[in-house]
C-alpha positions in Angstrom: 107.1 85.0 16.7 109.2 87.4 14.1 106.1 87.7 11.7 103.1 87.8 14.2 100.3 85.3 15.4 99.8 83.1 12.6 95.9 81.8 13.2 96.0 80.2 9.5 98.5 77.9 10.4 98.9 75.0 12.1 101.2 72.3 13.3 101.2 68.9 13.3 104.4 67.4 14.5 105.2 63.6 14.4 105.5 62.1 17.7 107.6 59.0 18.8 104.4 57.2 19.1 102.9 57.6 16.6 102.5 55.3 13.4 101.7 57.0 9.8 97.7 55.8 10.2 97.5 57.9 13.6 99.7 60.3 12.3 97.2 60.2 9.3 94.6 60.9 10.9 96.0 63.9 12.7 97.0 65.6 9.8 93.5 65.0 7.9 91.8 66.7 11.2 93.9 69.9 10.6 92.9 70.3 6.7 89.4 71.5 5.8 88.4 69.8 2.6 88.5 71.6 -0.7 90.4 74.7 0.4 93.7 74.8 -1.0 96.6 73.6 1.3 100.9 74.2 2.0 102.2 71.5 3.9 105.8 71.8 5.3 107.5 68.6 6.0 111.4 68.2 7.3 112.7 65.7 4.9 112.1 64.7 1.4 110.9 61.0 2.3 110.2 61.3 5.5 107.2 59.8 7.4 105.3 63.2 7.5 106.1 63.9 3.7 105.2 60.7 2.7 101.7 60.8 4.7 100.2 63.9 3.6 101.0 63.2 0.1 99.4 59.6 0.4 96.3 61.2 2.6 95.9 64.5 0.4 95.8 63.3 -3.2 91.9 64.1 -3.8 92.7 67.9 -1.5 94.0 71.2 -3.7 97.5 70.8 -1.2 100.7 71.5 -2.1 103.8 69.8 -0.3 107.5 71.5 0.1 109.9 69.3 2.2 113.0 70.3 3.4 111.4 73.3 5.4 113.8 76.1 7.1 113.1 78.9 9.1 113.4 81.0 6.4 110.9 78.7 3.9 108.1 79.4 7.6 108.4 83.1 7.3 107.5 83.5 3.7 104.5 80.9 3.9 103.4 82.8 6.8 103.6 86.2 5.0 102.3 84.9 1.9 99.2 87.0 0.6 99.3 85.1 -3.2 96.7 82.2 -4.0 98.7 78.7 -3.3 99.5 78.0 -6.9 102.9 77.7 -9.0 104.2 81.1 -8.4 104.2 81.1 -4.9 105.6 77.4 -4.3 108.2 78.6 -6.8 109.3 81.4 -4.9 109.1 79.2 -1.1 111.2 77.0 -2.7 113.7 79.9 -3.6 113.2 81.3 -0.3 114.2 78.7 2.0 117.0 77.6 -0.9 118.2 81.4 -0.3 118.4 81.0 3.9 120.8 78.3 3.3 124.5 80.3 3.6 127.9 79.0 4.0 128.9 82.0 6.5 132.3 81.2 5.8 132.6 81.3 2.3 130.3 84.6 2.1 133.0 86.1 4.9 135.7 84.7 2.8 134.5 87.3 -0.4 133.8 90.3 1.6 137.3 90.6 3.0 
């Protein structure tokens, strides 16, 4: 992987059979209570998005949907405290990695 093993992270993908209580429950098992949380979900509205904000409302966890490549990397190299700052600047981030390569080739010529 570009930034190295990533032990403090985890994924829980949404599979076809799943329903939002098993996916739920999956999700709960990954997140130890009390200790402050990102979650990165796909799409705003989305089944994933929508469950860990219904399941995590009494956790310290913090939700960003709409995740990119580029949103992964700077979670993953994060070394601030999960607070305003750094969901601020992931937001940024992955807003940054989105490029029309076209339109940026268009002003360099």
């Amino acid at each position: 992987m570009i930034s190295g093993p990533a032990d403090h992270a985890t994924a829980v993908g949404l599979d076809p059979t799943d329903s939002p209580e098993t996916y739920r429950e999956r999700l709960l098992a990954t997140i130890t209570p009390g200790r402050p949380t990102l979650i990165l979900t796909d799409l705003f509205g989305g089944t994933p998005q929508n469950v860990a904000i219904a399941a995590t409302r009494s956790q310290p966890v913090r939700c960003i949907s709409g995740a990119n490549l580029g949103l992964v990397i700077e979670a993953l190299t994060a070394d601030e405290p999960l607070g305003d700052a750094l969901v601020e600047r992931l937001v940024a981030a992955a807003r940054e990695s989105i490029v029309d390569i076209a339109a940026r080739m268009a002003t360099r010529t």
